[in-house]
C-alpha positions, -999 to +999 in steps of 0.1 A: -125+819+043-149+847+049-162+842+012-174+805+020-189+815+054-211+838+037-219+812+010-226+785+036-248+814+055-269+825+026-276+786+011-307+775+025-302+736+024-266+742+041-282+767+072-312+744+078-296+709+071-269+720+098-293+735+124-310+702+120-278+680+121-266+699+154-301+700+168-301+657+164-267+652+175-273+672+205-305+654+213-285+621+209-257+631+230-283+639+258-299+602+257-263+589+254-255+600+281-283+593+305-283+559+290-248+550+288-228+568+311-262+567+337-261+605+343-296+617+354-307+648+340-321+677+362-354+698+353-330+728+335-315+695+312-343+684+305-358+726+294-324+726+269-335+700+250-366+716+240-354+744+219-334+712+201-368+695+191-381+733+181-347+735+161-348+695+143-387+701+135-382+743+122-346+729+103-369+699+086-393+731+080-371+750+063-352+721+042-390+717+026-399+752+023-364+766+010-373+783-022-400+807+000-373+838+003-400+851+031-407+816+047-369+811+049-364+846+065-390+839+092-380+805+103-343+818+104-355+847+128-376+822+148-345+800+150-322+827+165-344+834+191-351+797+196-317+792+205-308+825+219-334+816+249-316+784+246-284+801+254-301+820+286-317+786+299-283+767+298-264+801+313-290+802+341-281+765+348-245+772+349-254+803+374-270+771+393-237+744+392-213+770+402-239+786+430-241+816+418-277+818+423-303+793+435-323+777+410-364+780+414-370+747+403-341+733+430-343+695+437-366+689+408-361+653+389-375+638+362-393+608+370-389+570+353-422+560+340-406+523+331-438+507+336-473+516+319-494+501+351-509+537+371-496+522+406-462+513+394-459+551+376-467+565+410-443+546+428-415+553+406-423+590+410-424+589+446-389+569+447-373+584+418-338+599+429-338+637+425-314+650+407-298+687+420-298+714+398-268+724+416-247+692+410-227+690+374-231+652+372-204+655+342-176+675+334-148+680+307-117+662+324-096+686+300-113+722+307-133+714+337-167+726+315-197+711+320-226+700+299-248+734+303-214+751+299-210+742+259-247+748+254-247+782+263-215+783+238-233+761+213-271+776+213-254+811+209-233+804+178-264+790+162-281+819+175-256+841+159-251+817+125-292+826+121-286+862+124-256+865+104-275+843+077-308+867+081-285+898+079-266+879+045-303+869+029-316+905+031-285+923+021-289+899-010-323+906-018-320+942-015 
């Protein structure tokens, strides 16, 4: 078992083409749910999604430039800390749900710009429910976890895979 982890680690194609498999199904999951099951996202949901675009677009990256020993090293180590600050974001807004801090961006929400016309973007600003980053608009009827919960879970085992596959690569080369 430990022998295919390392070969999964140190292949290119298999490191990148997951980073960039998780980082898509994450994004999806994120519209699915504010589409489907109507859950608003707060300011902090809306920061975790970032480091998912950075992850796709460096995974896409690194699927072209795989053969570049050097390239590949740098986009790994770019990718840990990518979703190591990942990791922090979503545990600072799981400090938020379960109040054990208050969030500096409190009461922030993320307006609907459904229409293109300047008057009716201002209006749905001004009447755009807020959504708390306090509130945990879902959570896992089975382990009581909420969304920010897996992602600092998620982010840090990426985190970790790119280290471990940085660590494999250069112990390789050497």
């Amino acid at each position: 078992m430990i022998t295919l982890i390392r070969k999964l680690l140190s292949c290119p194609v298999a490191v990148f083409g997951g980073i960039t498999l998780v980082s898509v199904f994450a994004l999806a999951a994120a519209l699915y749910s504010e589409v489907a099951l109507d859950l608003e996202p707060c300011i902090l949901c809306i920061y975790q999604r970032i480091p998912f675009v950075i992850g796709a677009l460096f995974g896409i990256i690194g699927l072209a430039l795989r053969k570049k020993a050097k390239v590949v090293n740098w986009i790994l180590a770019a990718l840990g800390v990518n979703f190591l600050i990942n990791s922090g974001i979503a545990f600072y807004h799981t400090g938020v749900e379960q109040k054990w801090w208050v969030s500096a961006v409190e009461g922030c929400a993320v307006p609907n710009f459904g229409d293109s016309e300047p008057q009716s973007i201002l209006e749905d600003i001004l009447s755009a429910p807020t959504a708390a980053c306090s509130e945990i608009p879902w959570q896992d009827p089975i382990i009581g976890l909420s969304m920010a919960n897996y992602n600092v879970v998620l982010c840090f085992g990426i985190a970790l895979a790119c280290a471990l596959s940085l660590i494999i690569r250069r112990k390789a080369d050497a």
